[in-house]
GULO-755491 format. One record per residue (C-alpha): chain; residue in one letter; x, y, z; residue number from 1. Coordinates in pm, 1 decimal, padded with zeros to 6 digits. Example, Ala and Ser with C-alpha at 12.3 -4.5 7.8 and 13.67 -1.06 7.14 Angstrom:
BEGIN
KERO  ch  aa         u         v         w    i
KERO   A   A   01230.0  -00450.0   00780.0    1
KERO   A   S   01367.0  -00106.0   00714.0    2
This chain:
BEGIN
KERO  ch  aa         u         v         w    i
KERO   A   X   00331.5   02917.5   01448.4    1
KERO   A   X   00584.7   02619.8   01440.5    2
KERO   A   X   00600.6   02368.5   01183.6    3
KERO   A   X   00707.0   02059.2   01349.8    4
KERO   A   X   00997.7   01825.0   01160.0    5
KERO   A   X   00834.6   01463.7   01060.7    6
KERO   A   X   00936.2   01191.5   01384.4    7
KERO   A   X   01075.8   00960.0   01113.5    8
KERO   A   X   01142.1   00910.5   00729.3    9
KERO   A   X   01076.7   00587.6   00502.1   10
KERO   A   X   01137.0   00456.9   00179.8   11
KERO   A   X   01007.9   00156.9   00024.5   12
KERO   A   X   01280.9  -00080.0  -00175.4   13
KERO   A   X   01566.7   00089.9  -00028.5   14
KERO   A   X   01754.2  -00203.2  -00032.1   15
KERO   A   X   01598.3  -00447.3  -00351.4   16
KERO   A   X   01393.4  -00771.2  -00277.5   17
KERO   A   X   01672.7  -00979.0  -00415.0   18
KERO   A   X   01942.4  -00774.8  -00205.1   19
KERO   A   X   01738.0  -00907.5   00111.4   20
KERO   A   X   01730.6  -01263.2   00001.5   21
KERO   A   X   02122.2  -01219.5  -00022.8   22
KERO   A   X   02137.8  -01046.3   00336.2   23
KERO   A   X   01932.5  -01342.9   00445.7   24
KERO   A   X   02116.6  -01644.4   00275.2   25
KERO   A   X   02483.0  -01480.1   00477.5   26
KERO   A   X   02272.4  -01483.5   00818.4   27
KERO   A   X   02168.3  -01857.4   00816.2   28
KERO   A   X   02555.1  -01920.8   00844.3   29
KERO   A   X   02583.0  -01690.1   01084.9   30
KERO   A   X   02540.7  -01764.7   01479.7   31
KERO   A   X   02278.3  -01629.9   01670.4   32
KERO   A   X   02287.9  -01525.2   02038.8   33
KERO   A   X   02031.0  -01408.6   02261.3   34
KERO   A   X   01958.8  -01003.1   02215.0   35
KERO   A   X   02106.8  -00774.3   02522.7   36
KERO   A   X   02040.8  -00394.5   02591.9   37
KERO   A   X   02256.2  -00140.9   02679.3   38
KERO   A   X   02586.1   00019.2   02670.7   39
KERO   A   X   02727.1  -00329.0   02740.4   40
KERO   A   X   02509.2  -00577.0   02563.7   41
KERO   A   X   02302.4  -00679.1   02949.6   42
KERO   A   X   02091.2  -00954.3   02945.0   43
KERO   A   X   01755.5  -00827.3   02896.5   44
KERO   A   X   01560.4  -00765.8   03210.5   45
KERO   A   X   01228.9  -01011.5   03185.9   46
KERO   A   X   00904.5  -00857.1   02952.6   47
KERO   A   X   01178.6  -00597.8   02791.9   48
KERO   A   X   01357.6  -00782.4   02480.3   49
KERO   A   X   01341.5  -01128.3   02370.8   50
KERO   A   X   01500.6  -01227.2   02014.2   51
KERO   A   X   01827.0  -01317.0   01878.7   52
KERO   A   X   02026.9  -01128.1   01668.7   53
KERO   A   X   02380.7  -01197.5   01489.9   54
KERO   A   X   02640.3  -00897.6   01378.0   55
KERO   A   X   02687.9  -00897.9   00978.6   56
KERO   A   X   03100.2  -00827.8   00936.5   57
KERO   A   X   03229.4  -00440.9   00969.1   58
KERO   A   X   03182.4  -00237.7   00643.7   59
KERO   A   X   02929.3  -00505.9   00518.9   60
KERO   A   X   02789.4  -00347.0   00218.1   61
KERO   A   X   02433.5  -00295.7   00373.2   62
KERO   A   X   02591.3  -00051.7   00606.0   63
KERO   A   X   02694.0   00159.8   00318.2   64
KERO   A   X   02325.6   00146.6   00147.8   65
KERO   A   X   02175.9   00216.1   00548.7   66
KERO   A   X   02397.7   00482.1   00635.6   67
KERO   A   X   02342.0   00695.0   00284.2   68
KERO   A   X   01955.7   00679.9   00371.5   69
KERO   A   X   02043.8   00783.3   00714.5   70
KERO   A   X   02210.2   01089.5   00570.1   71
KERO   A   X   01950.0   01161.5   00312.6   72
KERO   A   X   01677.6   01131.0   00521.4   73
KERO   A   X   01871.0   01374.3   00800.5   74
KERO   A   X   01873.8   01605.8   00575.4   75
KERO   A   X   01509.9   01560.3   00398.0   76
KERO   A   X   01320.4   01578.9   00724.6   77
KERO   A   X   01557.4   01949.5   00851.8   78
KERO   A   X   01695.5   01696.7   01167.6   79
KERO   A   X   02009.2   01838.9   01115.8   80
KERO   A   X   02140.4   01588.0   01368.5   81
KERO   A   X   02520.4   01595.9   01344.1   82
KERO   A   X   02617.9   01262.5   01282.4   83
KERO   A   X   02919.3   01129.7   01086.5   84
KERO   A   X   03071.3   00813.1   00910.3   85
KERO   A   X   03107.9   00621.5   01258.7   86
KERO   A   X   02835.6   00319.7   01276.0   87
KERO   A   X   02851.6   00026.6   01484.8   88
KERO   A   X   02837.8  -00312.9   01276.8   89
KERO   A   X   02501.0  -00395.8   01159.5   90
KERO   A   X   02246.5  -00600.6   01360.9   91
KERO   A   X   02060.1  -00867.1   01212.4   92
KERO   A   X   01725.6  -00966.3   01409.0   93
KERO   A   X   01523.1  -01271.6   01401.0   94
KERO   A   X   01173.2  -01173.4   01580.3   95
KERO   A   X   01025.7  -01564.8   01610.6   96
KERO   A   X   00711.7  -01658.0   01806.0   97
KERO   A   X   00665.5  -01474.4   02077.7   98
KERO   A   X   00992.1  -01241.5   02044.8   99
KERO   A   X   00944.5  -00837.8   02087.7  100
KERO   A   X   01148.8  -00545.2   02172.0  101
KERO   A   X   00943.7  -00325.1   02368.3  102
KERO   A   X   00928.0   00062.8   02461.0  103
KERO   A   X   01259.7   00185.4   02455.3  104
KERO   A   X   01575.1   00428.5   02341.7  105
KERO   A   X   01868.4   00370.6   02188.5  106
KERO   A   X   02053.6   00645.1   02257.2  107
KERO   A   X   02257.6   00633.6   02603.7  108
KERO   A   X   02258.5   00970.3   02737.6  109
KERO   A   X   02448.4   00940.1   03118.5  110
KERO   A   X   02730.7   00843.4   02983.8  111
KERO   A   X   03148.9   00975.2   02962.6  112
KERO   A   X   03137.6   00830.7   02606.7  113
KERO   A   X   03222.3   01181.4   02405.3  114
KERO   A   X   02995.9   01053.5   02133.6  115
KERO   A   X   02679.2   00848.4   02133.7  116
KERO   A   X   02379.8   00731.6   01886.9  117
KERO   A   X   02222.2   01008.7   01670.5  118
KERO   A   X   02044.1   00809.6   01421.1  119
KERO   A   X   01855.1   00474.9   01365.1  120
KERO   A   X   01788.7   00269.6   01100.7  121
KERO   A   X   01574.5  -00032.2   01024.5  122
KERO   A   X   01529.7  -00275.6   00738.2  123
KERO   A   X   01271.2  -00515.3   00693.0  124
KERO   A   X   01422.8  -00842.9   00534.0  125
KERO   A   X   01156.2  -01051.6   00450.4  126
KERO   A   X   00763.3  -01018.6   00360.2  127
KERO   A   X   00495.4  -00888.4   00567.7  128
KERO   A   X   00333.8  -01208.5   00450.5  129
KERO   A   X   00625.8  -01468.1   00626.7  130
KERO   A   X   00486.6  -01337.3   00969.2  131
KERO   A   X   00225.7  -01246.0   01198.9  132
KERO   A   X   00258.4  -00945.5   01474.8  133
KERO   A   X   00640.0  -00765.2   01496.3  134
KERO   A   X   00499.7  -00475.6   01399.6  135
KERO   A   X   00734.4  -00121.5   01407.7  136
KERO   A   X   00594.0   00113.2   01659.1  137
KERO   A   X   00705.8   00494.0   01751.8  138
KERO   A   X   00560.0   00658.7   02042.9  139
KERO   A   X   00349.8   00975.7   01970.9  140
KERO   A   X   00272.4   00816.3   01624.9  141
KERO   A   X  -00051.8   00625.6   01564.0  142
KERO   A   X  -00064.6   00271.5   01539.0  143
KERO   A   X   00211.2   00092.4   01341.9  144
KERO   A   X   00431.4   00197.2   01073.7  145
KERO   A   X   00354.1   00010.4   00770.8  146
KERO   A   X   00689.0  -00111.9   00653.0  147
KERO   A   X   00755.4  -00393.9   00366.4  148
KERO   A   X   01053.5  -00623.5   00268.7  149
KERO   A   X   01335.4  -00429.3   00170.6  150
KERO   A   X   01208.5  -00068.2   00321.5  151
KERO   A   X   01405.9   00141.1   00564.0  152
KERO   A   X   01340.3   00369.2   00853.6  153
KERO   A   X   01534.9   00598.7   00962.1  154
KERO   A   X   01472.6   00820.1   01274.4  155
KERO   A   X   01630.9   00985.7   01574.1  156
KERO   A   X   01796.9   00744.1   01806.2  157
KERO   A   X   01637.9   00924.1   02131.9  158
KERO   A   X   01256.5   00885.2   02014.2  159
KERO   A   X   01076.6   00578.8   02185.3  160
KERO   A   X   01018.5   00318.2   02000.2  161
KERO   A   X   00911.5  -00093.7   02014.4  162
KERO   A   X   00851.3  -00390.7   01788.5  163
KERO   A   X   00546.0  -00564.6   01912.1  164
KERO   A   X   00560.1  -00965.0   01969.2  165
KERO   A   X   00572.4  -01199.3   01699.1  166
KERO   A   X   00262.3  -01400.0   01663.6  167
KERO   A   X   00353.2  -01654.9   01410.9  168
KERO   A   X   00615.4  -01713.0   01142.4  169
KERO   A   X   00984.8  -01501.8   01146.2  170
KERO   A   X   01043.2  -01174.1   01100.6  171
KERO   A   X   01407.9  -01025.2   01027.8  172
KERO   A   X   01576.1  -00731.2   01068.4  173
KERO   A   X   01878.8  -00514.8   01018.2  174
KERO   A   X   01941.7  -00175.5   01232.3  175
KERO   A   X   02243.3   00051.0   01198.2  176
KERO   A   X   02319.1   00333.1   01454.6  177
KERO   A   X   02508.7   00618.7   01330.6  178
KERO   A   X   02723.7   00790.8   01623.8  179
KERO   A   X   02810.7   01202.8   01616.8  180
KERO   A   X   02921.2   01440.9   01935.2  181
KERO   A   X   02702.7   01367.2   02264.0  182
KERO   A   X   02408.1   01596.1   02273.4  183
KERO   A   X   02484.0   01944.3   02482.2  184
């Protein structure tokens, strides 16, 4: 009989409350722009994505603290996904009234690219308690993943996954995608 490998790891306080607070102070200066999906950053088709988002600087120290979880977790849960040191620059998210992400991938199989996402991660950056809805989601799992400020999840880029809508206050983000050889 077959033991099946866990859909997706967590760990509480991966990156400290304070560490957040820091994260979130940087992002207020920062310029937001409406979310896109896709290879190319599309505009979102209507009822599919709907927040902004801003891009913290390349080799931002939260990528460093993301991507070791990614690895640890990788090998924790026996993914044995073979990703490397390649990440795209971190995405910050600001889920406000009414904003969502719903059902979808992130990895972009039909593509010539000769590598493409392996892994995901996610960081809640502020508390459960600053907002209403925007909860984490993966199909197959039930109900919501219970996530607080400061925890991570990591998981495999292909699985399905959402945020539900924002119902009142902010909610904040961070994801990281990890890139290895395209899937054969």
């Amino acid at each position: 009989m077959a033991n099946y490998l866990p859909y997706y790891w967590t760990r509480h306080n991966a990156v400290p409350p304070e560490l957040c607070d820091m994260i979130l102070a940087e992002r207020q200066a920062m310029s937001d722009a409406p979310a896109g999906v896709g290879i190319n950053n599309e505009t979102a088709p209507d009822g599919l994505r709907k927040t902004s988002i801003a891009w913290a600087p390349r080799n931002h120290w939260l990528e460093g603290i993301m991507l070791n979880n990614m690895f640890y977790a990788n090998r924790e849960t026996n993914w044995n996904l073979d990703f490397g040191v390649h990440t795209e620059q971190v995405q910050l998210a600001k889920y406000e009234t009414g904003h969502f992400y719903d059902w979808h991938k992130d990895t972009f199989f039909l593509t010539d690219a000769t590598t493409c996402r392996k892994v995901t991660a996610v960081v809640l950056l502020n508390d459960t308690s600053e907002f209403t809805g925007g909860d984490f989601e993966l199909q197959n799992c039930a109900g919501p993943i219970t996530l607080q400020k400061g925890s991570i999840i990591v998981f495999p880029s292909y699985l399905t996954h959402r945020a539900t809508a924002v119902t009142s206050g902010t909610r904040y983000s961070a994801a990281l995608w990890a890139h290895g050889p395209q899937f054969k």
